[in-house]
C-alpha positions as CSV (number, residue, x, y, z in Angstrom):
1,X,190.3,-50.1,11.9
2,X,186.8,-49.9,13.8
3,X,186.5,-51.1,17.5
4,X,184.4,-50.8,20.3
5,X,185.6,-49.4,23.8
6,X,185.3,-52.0,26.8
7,X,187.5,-50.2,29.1
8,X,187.9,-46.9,30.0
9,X,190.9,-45.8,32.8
10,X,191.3,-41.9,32.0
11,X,194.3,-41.6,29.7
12,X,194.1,-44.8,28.3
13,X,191.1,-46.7,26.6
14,X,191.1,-50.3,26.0
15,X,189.3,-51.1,22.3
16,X,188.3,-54.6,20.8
17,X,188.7,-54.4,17.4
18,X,187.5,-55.9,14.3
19,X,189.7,-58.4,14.7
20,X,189.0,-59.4,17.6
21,X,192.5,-58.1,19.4
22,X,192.2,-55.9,22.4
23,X,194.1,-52.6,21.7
24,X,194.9,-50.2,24.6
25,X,194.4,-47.2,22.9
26,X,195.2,-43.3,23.3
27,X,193.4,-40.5,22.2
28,X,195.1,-38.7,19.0
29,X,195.5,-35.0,20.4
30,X,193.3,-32.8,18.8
31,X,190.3,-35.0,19.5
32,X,190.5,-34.3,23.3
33,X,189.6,-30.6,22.9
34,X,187.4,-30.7,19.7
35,X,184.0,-29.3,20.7
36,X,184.2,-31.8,23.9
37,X,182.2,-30.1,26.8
38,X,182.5,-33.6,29.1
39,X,185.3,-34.9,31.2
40,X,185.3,-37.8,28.6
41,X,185.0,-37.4,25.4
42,X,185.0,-41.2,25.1
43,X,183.2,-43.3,26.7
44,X,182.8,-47.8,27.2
45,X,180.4,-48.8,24.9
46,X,181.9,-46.2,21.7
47,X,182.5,-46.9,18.6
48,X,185.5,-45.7,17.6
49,X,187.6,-46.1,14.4
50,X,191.9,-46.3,15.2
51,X,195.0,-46.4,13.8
52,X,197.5,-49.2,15.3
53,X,200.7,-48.1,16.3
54,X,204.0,-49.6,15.7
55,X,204.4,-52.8,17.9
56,X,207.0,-53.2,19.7
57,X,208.4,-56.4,21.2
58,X,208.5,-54.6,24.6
59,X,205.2,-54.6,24.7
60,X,202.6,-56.4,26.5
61,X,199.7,-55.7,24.2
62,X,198.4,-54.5,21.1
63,X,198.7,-50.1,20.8
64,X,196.4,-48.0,18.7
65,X,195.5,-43.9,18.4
66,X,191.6,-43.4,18.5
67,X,191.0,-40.5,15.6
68,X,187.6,-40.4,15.5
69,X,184.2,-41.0,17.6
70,X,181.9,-42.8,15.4
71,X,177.9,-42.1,15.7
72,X,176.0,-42.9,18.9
73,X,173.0,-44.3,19.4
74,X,172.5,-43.0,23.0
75,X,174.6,-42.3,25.9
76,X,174.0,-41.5,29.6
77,X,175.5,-38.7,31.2
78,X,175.9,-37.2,34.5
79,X,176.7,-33.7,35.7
80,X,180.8,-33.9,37.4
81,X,179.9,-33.4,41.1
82,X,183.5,-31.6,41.2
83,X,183.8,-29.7,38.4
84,X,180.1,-28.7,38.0
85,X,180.0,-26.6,34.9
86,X,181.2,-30.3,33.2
87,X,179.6,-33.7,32.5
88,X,180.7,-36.6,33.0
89,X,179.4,-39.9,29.7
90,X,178.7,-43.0,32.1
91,X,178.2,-45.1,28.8
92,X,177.0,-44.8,25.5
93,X,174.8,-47.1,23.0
94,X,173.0,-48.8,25.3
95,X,169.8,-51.2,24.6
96,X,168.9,-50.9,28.3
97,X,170.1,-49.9,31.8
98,X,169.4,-51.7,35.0
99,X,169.5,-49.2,38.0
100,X,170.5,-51.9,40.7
101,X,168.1,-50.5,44.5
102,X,168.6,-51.6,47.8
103,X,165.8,-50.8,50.9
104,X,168.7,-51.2,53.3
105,X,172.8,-51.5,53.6
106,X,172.6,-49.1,51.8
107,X,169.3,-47.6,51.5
108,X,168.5,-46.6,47.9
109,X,166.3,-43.1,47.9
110,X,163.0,-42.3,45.6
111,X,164.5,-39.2,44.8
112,X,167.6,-41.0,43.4
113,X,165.7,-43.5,41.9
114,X,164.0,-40.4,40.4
115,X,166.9,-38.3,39.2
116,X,168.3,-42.0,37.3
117,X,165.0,-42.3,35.5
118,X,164.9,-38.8,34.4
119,X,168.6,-38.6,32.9
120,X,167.5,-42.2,31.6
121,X,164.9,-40.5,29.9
122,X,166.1,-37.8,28.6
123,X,168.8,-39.5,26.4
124,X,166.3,-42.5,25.4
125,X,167.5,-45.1,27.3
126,X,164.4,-47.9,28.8
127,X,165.2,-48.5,32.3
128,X,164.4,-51.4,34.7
129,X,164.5,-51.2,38.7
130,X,166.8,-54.8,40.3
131,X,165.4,-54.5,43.5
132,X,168.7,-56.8,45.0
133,X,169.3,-57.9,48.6
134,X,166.0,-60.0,49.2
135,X,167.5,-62.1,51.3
136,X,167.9,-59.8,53.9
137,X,164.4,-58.4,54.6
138,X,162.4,-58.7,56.9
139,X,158.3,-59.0,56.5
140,X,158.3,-55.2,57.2
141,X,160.6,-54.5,54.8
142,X,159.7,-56.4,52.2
143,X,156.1,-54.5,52.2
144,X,158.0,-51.8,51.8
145,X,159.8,-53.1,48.6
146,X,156.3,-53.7,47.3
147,X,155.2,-50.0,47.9
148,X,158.2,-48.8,45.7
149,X,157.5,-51.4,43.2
150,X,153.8,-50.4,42.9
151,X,155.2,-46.6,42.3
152,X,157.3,-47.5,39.4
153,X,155.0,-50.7,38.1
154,X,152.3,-48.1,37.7
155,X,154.0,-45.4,35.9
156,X,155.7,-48.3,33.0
157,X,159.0,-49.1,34.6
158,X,159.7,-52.9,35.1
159,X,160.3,-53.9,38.3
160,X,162.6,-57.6,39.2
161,X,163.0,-58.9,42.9
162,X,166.8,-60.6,42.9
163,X,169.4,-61.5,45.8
164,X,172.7,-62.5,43.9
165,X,174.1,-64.0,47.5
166,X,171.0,-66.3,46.8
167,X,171.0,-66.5,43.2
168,X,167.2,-66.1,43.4
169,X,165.3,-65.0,40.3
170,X,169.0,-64.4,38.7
171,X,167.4,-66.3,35.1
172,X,165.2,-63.7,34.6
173,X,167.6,-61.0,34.6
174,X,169.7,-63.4,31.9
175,X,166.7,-63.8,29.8
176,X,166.8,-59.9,29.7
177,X,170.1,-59.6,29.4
178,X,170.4,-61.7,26.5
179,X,171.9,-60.5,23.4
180,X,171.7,-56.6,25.0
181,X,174.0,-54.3,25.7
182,X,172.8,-53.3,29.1
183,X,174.4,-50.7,31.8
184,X,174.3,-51.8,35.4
185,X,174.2,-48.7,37.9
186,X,173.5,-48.1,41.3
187,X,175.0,-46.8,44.6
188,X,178.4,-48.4,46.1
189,X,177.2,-51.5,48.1
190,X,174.1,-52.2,46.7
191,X,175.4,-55.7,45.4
192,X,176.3,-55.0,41.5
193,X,179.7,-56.5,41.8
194,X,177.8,-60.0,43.4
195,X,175.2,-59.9,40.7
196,X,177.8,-59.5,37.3
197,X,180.2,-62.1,39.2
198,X,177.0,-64.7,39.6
199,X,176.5,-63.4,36.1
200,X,179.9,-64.0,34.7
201,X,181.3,-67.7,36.7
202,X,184.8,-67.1,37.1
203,X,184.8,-63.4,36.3
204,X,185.9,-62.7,40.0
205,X,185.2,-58.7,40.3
206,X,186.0,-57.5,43.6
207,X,183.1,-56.9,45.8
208,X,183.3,-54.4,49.1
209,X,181.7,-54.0,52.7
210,X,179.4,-51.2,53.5
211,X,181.2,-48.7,55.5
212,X,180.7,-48.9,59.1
213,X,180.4,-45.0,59.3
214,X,178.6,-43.8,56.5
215,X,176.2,-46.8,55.3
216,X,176.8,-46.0,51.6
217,X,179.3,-49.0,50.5
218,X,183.0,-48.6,49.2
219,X,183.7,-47.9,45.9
220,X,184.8,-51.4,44.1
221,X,184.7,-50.4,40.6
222,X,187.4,-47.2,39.2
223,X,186.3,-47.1,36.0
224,X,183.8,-48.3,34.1
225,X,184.0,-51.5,32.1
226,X,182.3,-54.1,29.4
227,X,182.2,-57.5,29.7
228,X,180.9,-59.8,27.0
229,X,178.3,-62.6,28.4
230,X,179.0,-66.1,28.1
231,X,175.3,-66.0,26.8
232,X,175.5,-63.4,24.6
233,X,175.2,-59.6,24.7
234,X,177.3,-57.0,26.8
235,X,177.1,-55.9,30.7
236,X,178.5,-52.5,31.5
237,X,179.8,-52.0,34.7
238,X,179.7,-48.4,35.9
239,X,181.4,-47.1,39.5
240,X,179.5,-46.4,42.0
241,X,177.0,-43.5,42.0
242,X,177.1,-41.7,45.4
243,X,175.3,-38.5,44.0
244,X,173.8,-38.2,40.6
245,X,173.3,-34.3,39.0
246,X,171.0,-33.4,36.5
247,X,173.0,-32.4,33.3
248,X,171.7,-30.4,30.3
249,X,168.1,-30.5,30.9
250,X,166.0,-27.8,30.9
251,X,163.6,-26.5,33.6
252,X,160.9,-25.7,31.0
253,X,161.7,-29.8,29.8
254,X,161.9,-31.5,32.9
255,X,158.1,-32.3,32.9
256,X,158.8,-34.1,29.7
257,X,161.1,-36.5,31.5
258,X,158.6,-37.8,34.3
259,X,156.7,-40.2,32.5
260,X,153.4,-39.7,34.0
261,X,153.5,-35.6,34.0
262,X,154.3,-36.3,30.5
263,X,151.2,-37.4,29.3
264,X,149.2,-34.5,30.9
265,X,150.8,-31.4,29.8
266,X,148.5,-30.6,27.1
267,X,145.8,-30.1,29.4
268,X,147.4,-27.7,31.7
269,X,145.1,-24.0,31.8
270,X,148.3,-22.4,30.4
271,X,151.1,-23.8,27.9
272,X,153.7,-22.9,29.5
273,X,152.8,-23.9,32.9
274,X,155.7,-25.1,35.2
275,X,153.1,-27.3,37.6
276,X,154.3,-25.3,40.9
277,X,151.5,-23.1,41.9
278,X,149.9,-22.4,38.6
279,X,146.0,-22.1,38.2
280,X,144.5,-24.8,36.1
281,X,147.4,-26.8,36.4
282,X,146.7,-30.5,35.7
283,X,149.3,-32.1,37.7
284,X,148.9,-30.6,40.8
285,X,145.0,-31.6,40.3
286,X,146.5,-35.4,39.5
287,X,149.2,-35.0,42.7
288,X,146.4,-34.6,44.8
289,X,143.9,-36.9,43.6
290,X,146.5,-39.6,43.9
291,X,146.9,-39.9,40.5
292,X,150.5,-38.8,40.7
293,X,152.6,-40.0,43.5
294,X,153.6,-37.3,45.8
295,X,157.2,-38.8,46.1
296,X,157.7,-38.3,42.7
297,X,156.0,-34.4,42.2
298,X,158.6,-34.2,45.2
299,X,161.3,-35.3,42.9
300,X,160.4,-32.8,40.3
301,X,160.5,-30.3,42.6
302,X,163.7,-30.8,43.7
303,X,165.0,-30.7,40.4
304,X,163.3,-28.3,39.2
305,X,164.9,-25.9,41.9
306,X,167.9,-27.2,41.7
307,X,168.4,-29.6,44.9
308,X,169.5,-32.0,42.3
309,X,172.4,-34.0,44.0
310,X,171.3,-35.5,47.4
311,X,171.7,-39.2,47.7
């Protein structure tokens, strides 16, 4: 039987199947080390095709063995902050994600902004920024929310102003949502919990305070999970993202990944130009012209040398 995975806890992977049953599932035991170079190897959003097991009237719920990973369309992937010579799949085959930002409690920075949009990039995935909380800020602040806007408005990236305590501009986010399967990310605290419970009435997923000490929010979510939407499509919940690493990209491809450099690399002096201190270099000329934001060359940068992992 074919099924799609909605829950992931480790171990243990809960599956929808074809019939419409929920199966907590296993992995059979060759598949965990076959060519896997994640900490993963299956991820919420999968397709994956399972055997049942034999039920038992002990148990609580439907048991199957997942034997193989069927193709993916995409995934999104993340390099394992602990173990850093592995990944770590957030989701796979996705139609969208929605990186959820916050200006304050807790502040949301460009260069993570950045670092999302890249990975986002990278494995094909159109992005939109929920700039949440807009209850909260003040008139300073909230010209401040329009100069990150008008960095990512201009550069492609769709931009929505929301507060889910409010409910304010919450149908447009449905309209989008519609029919998609769409990953919602973002740091601890920055209000994804409030928006997928105004999202799903009834759904009641816990929601935490921001910590007094730190300002980053306490992790609400373990694991990541799928919920299906009462007006069609699929929301995939993702834990909290304190640091984000690059994985798998290339320095010589990074370029590729900022949508704006992208566009200008052919008429670099040099093909193989890196844009740091080159002669003739196209985006440095377009970085200080304006035509490149300098918060964002500053994101490259920091990639491209490797300070990769600040918040």
């Amino acid at each position: 039987m074919q099924g799609l995975v909605t829950k992931s806890t480790g171990s243990w992977y809960q599956v929808k199947g074809e019939d419409g049953v929920q199966y907590e599932c296993r992995i059979k035991g060759k598949f965990r080390i076959k060519g896997i170079q994640t900490t993963n190897p299956i991820a919420v959003g999968d397709q994956v095709a399972f055997e049942i097991e034999d039920q038992h009237m002990e148990q609580e719920s439907a048991r199957g063995v997942i034997f193989k990973l069927l193709d993916r369309k995409n995934y999104i992937i993340r390099k394992s902050i602990n173990l850093s010579k592995q990944a770590q799949i957030i989701a796979a085959n996705m139609d969208a994600a929605f990186l959820v930002v916050t200006l304050a409690s807790p502040r949301t920075s460009l260069g993570f902004i950045d670092r999302f949009l890249v990975t986002a990039e990278a494995y094909g995935i159109p992005t939109h920024l929920i700039f949440n909380k807009l209850d909260i800020y003040t008139p300073e602040g909230l010209e401040i929310l329009q100069d990150y806007k008008s960095i990512y408005e201009n550069i492609g990236y769709p931009c929505h102003e929301v507060s889910a305590i409010k409910g304010t501009n919450m149908q447009s986010l449905i309209d989008l949502l519609k029919d998609k399967t769409t990953l919602f990310s973002g740091h601890s605290g920055v209000g994804k919990s409030s928006l997928i419970n105004h999202l799903l009435p009834g759904q009641d997923i816990k929601t935490g305070d921001i910590s007094d000490w730190s300002d980053k929010g306490q992790h609400t979510t373990t694991f990541a999970e799928m919920y299906e939407l009462p007006f069609g499509g699929y929301l995939i919940d993702t834990p909290g993202i304190r640091e984000l690493g690059i994985y798998d990209i290339q320095k010589e491809e990074l370029s590729h990944y900022f949508v704006e450099m992208r566009e200008r690399l052919n008429t670099c002096k040099f093909h193989n130009c890196r844009h740091i201190n080159e002669p003739g270099c196209q985006i440095i000329k377009a970085v200080e012209n304006g035509e490149i934001e300098g918060s964002r060359y500053d994101s490259y940068q920091s990639i491209y040398f490797g300070n990769d992992t600040r918040a």
